[in-house]
N, C-alpha and C positions, 0 to 999 in steps of 0.2 A: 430116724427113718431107715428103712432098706432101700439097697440099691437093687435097682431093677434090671434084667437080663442083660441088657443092652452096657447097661452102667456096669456091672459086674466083668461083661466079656470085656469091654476097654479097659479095667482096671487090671485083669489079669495079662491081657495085649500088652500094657504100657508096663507092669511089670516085666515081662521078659524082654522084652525092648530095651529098658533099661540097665535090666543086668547084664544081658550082652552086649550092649555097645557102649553104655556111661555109665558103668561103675565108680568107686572109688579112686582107682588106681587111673586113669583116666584125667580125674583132677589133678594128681601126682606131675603126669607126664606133662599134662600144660604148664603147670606151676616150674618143673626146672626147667624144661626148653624155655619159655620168657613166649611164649607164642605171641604173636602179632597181634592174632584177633584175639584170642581172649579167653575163645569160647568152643566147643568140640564141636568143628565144621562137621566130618563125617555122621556123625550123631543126629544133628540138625537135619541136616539133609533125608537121616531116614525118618524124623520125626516128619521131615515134608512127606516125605513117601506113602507113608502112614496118616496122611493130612490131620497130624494133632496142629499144626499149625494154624490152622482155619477154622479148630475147635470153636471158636466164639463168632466167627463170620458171618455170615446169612447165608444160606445157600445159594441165592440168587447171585452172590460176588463170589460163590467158587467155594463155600465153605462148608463146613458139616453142621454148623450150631448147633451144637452140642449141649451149650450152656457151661454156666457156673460148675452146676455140678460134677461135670466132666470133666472141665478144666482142673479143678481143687484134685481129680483123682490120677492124673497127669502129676500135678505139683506133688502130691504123696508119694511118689515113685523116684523125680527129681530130688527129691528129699532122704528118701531113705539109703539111694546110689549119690547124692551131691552130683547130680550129673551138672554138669557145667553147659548152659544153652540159653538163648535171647528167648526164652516163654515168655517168662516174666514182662518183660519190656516191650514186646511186637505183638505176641500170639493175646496176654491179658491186655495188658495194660493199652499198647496202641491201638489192638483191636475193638477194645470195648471202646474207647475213646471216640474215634472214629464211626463206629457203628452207631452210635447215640446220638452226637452232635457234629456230624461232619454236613457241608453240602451235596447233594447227589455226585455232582461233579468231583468234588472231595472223593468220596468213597467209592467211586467208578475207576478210581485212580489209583485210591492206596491198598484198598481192603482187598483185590484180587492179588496183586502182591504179597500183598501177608501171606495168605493161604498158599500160593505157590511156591512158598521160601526165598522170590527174588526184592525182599525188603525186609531191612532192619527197622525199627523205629524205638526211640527214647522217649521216655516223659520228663521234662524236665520242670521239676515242681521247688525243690528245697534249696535253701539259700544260707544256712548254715547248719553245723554241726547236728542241731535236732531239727526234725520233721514238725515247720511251724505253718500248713498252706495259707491258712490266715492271715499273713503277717506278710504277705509280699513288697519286697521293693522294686523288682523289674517292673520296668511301664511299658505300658502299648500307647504309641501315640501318632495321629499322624500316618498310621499303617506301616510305623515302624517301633520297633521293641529294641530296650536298652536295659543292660541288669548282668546280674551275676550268678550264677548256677553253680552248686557241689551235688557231689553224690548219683548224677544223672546216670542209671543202670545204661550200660551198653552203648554210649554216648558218643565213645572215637568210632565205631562201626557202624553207628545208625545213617539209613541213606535218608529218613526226615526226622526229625527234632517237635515236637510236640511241648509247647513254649506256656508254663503257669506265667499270666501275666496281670495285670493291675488297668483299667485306662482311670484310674482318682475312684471309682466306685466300686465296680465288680472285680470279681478276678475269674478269668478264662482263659482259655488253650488257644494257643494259636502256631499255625502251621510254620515252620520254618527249615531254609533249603539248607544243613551245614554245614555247605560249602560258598555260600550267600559270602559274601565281601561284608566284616565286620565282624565275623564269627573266628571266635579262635576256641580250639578245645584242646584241651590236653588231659593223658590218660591218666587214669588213677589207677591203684590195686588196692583192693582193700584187706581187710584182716588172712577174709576167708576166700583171696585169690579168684574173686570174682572182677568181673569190669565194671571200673566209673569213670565218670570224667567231672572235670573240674571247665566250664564253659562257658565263657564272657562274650554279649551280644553288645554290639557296640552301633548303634542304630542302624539295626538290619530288618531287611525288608522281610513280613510277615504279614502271613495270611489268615484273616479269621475265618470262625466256625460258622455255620447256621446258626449253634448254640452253644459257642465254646464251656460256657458256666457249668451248662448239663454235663458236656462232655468232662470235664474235669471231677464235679464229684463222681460220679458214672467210674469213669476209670477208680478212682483214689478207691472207691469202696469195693470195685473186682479184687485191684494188688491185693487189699488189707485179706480178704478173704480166701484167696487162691494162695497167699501168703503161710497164713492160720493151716491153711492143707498140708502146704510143705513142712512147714515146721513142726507138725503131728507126725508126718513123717518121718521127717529128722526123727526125732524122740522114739517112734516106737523101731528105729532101729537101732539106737543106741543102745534101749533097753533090750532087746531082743540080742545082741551084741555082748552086754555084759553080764545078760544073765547066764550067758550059754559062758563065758569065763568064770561066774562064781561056781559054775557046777565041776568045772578041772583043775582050777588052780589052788594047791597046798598050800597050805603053811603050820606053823607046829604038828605036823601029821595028819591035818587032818582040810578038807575040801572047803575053804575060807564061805562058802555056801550054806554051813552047818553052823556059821557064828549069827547068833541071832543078830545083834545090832545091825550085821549088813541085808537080813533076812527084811528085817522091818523095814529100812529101806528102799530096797526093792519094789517091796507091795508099795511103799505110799507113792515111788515113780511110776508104780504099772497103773495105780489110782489115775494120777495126773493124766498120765500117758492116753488112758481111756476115755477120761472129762475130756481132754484137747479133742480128740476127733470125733467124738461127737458133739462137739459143739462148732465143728469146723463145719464139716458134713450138714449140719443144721443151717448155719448161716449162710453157707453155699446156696443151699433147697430155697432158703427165704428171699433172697434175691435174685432165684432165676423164678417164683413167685410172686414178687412187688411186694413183699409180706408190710404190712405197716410199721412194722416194728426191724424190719431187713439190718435197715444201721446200726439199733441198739445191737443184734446178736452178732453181727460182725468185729466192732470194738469189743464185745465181748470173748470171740472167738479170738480174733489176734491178739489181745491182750494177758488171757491165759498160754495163748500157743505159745507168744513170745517168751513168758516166765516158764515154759514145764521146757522147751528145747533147752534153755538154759539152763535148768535145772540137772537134767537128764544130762546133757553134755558135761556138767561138772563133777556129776555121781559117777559115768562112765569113767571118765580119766581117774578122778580116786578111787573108786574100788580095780580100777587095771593094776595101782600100784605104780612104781617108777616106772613099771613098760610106758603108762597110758602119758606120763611125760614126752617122749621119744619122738622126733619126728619119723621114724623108720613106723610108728604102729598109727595108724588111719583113725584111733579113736579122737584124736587131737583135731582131730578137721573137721569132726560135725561141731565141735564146742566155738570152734570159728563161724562157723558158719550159723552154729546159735545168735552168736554175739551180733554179726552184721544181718541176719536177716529178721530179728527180735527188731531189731532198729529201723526198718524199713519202713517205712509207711508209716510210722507211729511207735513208737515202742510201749511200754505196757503201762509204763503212766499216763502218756497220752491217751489210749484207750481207756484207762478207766476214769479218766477225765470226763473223753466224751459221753461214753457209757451214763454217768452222772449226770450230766447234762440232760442227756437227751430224757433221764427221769425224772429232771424236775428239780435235782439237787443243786 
């Protein structure tokens, strides 16, 4: 698909948006101060400004509804600067969440927050090490929920908690305050110096959905998608990044650019590089359509994203040479940041699990 006028001017918007105020270096300076929150408040703040916040909102709750498609081309900008910001977790994830399956009352509440920047919100869905929503152990019972959480993006800063939970049949979201009597969280960092939390409900009071169920896959298929964007991102600045070093950097006399074996390379990363975003950019298009087929292209789309950021992140740091070792040189921080956001939502077994699935396999 092309992107149309509209799509085009926010992607060049959000591009310089991002290189001026979340860049690389950016992530640098959070990572050694040990910041509080986590995350580049001044940055946030201009993306409220700029109401990418509210990108997935309604307009009636303050927002621009933008769509998917918009949103994935925000994450392509976050991706290629690593800018460090609660998108992910408030603007996608709690805001589709809520938009889908919330009660009026619910979303009269939370969703203009979103879009004005004066609310964090987490999903807290995964319960170990891999991304299994299936397999839940927390329970909702009673109108209260009990269980154990890892990996919850932005989790010590969210002002609500968005709770995967089990009542013996279904599993759905449900609302939680966490600061609720019962709730303990504690922070996490992960590879690629983003925020998690690690968050134990010990029968605290929660609130359900109109349709918590909706609202959970709703969300899980925006991340995985908006996901698939960033990490297209990622990649296509990695390679833009190392290709622009094969073309200066010597060795035996002569521009390490000119040895075929790294040549071939290249091309088969700028191949990948290519297939990830459009098929990111496709899955996005299919789910702000209802496409029937929305979920297959999605596991599809994260599933390759997840494998070519990785990809691209490893070829970068090797063809850098011992520079691309160094914590002093910035190529080392998207291969992190390949590794935990590959992992996010699914990692690339998981999708072509589903993928399979959902054909039949």
């Amino acid at each position: 698909m092309r992107l149309n006028d509209e799509q085009q001017m926010l992607q060049d918007s959000v591009a310089r948006l991002m290189a001026d105020k979340g860049p690389v270096s950016r992530l640098r300076e959070l990572r050694d101060s040990r910041d509080e929150k986590g995350y580049d408040q001044p940055l946030w703040q201009a993306m409220v400004e700029a109401g990418l916040t509210g990108i997935l909102v309604p307009e009636e709750q303050g927002g621009i509804a933008f769509g998917l498609v918009g949103a994935g081309l925000v994450a392509q900008e976050i991706g290629r600067n690593l800018s460090v910001t609660p998108f992910l977790s408030t603007a996608v994830l709690g805001a589709t969440a809520l938009s889908t399956g919330a009660t009026a009352e619910q979303q009269s509440k939370w969703l203009p927050a979103i879009a004005e920047g004066t609310a964090l919100v987490a999903l807290a869905v995964d319960e170990g090490a891999k991304h299994r929503p299936d397999s839940l152990n927390t329970r909702y019972e009673g109108g209260k929920i009990s269980g154990d959480k890892l990996l919850v993006l932005d989790g010590h800063v969210a002002d609500l908690l968005l709770v995967a939970a089990t009542d013996g049949s279904d599993s759905a979201l449900y609302l939680v305050d966490p600061k609720a009597s019962g709730v303990t969280i504690e922070r996490t960092i992960m590879a690629d110096n983003r925020n998690a939390a690690r968050i134990q409900f010990d029968n605290v009071e929660a609130e359900p959905m109109a349709d918590g169920a909706a609202a959970l896959q709703a969300a899980l298929r925006a991340g995985r998608a908006v996901l698939a964007a960033e990490l297209a991102g990622l990649s296509r600045e990695v390679f833009e990044r190392t290709l622009g070093y094969l073309k200066e950097r010597k060795q035996f006399g002569r521009l390490i650019g000119t040895f075929q074996a790294l040549q071939h390379r290249a091309a088969q990363l700028m191949i990948d590089v290519t297939m990830t975003e459009a098929l990111a950019l496709q899955a996005l298009d299919a789910c702000d359509n209802n496409a029937d087929d929305a979920d297959a292209q999605v596991f599809a789309a994260k599933g390759k994203a997840a494998r070519t950021a990785l990809l691209a992140g490893q070829e970068g740091v090797q063809m850098h040479g011992g520079i691309g070792m160094t914590d002093e040189f910035d190529i080392g921080f998207f291969l992190k940041r390949a590794r935990a956001g590959g992992e996010t939502l699914g990692d690339a077994n998981f999708c072509a699990d589903r993928f399979a699935t959902l054909g039949g396999y």
